[in-house]
N, C-alpha and C positions, 0 to 999 in steps of 0.2 A: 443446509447444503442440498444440491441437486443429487441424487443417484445417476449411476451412467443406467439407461432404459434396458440393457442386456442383461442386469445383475437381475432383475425379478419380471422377465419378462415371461409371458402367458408364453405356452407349449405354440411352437410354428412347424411348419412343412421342411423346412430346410435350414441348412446352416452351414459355414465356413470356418475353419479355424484355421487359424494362422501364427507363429512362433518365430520369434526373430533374436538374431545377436546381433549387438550394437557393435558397427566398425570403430575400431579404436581412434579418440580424437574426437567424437561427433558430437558430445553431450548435450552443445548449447544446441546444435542445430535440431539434435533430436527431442528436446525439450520444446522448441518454438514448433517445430512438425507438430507435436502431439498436444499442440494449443489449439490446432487448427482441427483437429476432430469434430467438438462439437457444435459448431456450426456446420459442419459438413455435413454430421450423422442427420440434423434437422432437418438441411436443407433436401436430406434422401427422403425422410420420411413423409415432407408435404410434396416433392416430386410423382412418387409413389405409395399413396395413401393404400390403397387398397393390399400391399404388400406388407403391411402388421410389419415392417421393417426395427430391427435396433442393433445399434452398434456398440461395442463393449473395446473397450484396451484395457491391461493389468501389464505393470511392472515386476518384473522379476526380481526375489529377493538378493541376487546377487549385480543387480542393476541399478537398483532405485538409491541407494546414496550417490552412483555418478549420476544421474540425471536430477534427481533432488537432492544435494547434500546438506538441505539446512533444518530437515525434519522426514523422519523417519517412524511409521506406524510403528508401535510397541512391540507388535505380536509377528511381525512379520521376519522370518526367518527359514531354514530350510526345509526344503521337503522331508517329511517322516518317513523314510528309508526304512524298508522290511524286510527279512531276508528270515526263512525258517525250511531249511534243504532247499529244496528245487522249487518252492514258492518262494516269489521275491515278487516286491514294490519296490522299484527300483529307483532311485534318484538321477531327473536327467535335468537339470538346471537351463533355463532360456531367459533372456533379458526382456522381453517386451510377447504377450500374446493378444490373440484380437481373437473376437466373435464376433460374428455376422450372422443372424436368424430374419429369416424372412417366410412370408407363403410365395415368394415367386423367388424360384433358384434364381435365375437371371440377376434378380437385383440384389441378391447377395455375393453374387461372382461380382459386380460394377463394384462392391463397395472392395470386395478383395482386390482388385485390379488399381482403384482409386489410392490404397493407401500403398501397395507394392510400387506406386509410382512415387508417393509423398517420402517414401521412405530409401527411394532408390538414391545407393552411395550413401547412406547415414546406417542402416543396418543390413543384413544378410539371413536369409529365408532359409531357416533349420527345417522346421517340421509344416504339411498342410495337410488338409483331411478333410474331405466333405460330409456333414452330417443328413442323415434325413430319418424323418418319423417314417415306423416303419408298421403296417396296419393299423393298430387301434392304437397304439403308442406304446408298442410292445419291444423287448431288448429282440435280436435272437435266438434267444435261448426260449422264446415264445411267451416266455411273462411280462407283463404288462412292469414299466419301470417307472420308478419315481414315484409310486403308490403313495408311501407316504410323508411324500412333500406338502409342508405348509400349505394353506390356501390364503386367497384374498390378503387382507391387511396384515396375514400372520405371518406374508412372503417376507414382506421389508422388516417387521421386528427380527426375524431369523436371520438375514440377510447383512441388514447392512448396522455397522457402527453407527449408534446412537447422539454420544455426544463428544466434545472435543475438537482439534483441528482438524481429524480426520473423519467426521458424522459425513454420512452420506456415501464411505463407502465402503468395501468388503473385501473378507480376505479370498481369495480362490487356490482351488488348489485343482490341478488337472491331470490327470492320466489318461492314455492309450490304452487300452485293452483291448487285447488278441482273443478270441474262444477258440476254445479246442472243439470244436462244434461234432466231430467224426468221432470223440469220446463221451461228448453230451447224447450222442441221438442213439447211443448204446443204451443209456439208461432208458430203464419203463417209466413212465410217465408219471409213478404214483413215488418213486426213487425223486425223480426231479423235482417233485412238490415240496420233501421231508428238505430237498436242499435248501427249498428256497423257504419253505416254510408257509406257502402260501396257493391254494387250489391254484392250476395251469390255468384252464378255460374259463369259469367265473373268477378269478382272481381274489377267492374270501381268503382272508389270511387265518390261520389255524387259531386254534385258543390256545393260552399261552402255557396252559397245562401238557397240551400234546405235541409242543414243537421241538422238534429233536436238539439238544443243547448244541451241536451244529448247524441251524438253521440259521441263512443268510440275516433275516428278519429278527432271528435271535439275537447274534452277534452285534447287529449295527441298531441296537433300540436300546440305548444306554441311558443312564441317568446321572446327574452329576451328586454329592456330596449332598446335597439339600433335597435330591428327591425331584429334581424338575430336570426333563427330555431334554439330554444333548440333540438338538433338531440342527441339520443343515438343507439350505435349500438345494436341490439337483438342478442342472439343467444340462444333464447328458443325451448325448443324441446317439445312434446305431451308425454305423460305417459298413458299406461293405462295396466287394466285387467279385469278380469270379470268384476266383481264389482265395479269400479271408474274410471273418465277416469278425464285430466287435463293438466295442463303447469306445466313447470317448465321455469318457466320465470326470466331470466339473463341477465342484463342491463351492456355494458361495456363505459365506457366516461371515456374524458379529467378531467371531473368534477362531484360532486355527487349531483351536483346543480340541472343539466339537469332532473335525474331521480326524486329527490327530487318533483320537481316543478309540473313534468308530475304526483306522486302518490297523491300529494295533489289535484291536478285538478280532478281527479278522483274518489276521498272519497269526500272531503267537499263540502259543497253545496255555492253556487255563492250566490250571491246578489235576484235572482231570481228565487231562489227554484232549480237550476238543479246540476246534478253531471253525472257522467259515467252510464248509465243506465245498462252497462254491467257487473258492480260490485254487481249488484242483482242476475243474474247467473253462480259468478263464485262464490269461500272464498278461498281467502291467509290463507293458514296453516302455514307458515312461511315467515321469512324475516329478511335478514343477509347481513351485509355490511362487504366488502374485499377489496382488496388493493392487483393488480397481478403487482409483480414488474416485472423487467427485468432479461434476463437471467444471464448477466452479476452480477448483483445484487445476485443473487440467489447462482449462482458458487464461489463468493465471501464472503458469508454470512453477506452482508450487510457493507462488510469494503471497504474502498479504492474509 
């Protein structure tokens, strides 16, 4: 089976995301809408070559049996909800999200506009949010993000479901994130490294002898029962404006174990009083579990 090209797509300039509720009654229609993707997403990419263009859609787990009720991914179920005092991952459920990454903004607002029309009367526009790389591909919190993301052919084994009726595609999981940026820029610079656990300016990550058992990089470098890297692939992008700056942070895997495993390392607290120290200056304003099948899949609407 095809992957949709946004699941393991190389680092771009810009990006769209968009989140939608299905209007009550729509299923068939919004089922044939979302056959009609993938020729569309193509017919952008040879329109506009030089724009590294790709289009992504996922179904919400509280979606995907009305629009496909005759097969359901295994693993696909709700978002892993955190909540320890006043740090929360909070659970915000959406039927249908899309991505749009490009190197020319332009042609990723056509592709937003394109489907806000395919979809107009069949669902209703919750959440949107422009992404863009922001210097060298750094969060703002000034370190460098997604360090360590898979590379090359290591994207798609991390990425996408292997075999079965559902090979070819992946689970996602999305959140908004807020930073408290006026409590981050208090900290000394040598404070912010121990959070994250890895140099600011060269970006070397600490040896794993001197990483403060709160360190972001500590937290989320898990291993399963056998001894081999829970890895998920990222492809979050920085959001900002005047007023707010933040991630939009999108987790794509084999499994929703991986992410699962890595949010709880992060909110709860160990045996020993510690958690992600970097979850004091950020807050999840949302968090929505998807399920991006295959193209195949899509063109098909779920039959065959």
């Amino acid at each position: 089976m095809t992957p949709q090209a946004g699941i393991c797509a190389e680092p771009n300039l810009h990006a769209f995301y968009l989140m939608f509720n299905l209007v009550p009654g729509k299923r068939e229609q919004v089922r044939q809408a979302l056959a009609e993707l993938p020729v569309f997403w193509q017919h952008t990419v040879e329109q506009y070559p030089e724009a590294t263009f790709s289009g992504l859609v996922a179904i919400g787990n509280n979606a995907w049996d009305e629009i496909y009720p005759h097969a359901r991914p295994a693993g696909l179920t709700a978002f892993p909800a955190q909540e320890e005092g006043a740090r929360q991952a909070p659970e915000t459920p959406y039927d249908l999200f899309f991505q749009f990454r490009a190197d020319r903004l332009d042609v990723a607002y056509i592709a937003s506009q394109q489907v806000m029309a395919l979809l107009a009367g069949l669902a209703e526009l919750a959440y949107e949010q422009q992404g863009f790389r922001y210097l060298d591909s750094r969060d703002f919190t000034g370190f460098v993000d997604g360090t360590e993301n898979p590379q090359d052919e290591h994207r798609a084994e991390v990425a996408l479901v292997a075999e079965g009726r559902f090979a070819g595609g992946s689970y996602l999981h999305v959140q908004h994130y807020r930073h408290r940026m006026a409590k981050w820029r208090k900290l000394p610079v040598r404070q912010q490294e121990d959070v994250y656990g890895r140099t600011k300016l060269e970006n070397i990550e600490y040896e794993s002898a001197h990483k403060p058992p709160t360190a972001h990089t500590k937290r989320t470098s898990l291993k399963d029962k056998q001894g081999q890297s829970m890895e998920i692939l990222r492809q979050s992008m920085p959001w900002g404006n005047a007023t707010g700056q933040g991630l939009v942070f999108i987790s794509c895997c084999n499994t929703p174990l991986h992410f699962t495993r890595m949010l709880e390392s992060m909110f709860q607290v160990d045996g020993a009083g510690h958690f992600d120290h970097l979850t004091l200056f950020t807050q999840a304003e949302t968090g929505s579990a998807f399920f991006a099948p295959s193209l195949e899949w899509l063109a098909k609407g779920g039959e065959g």
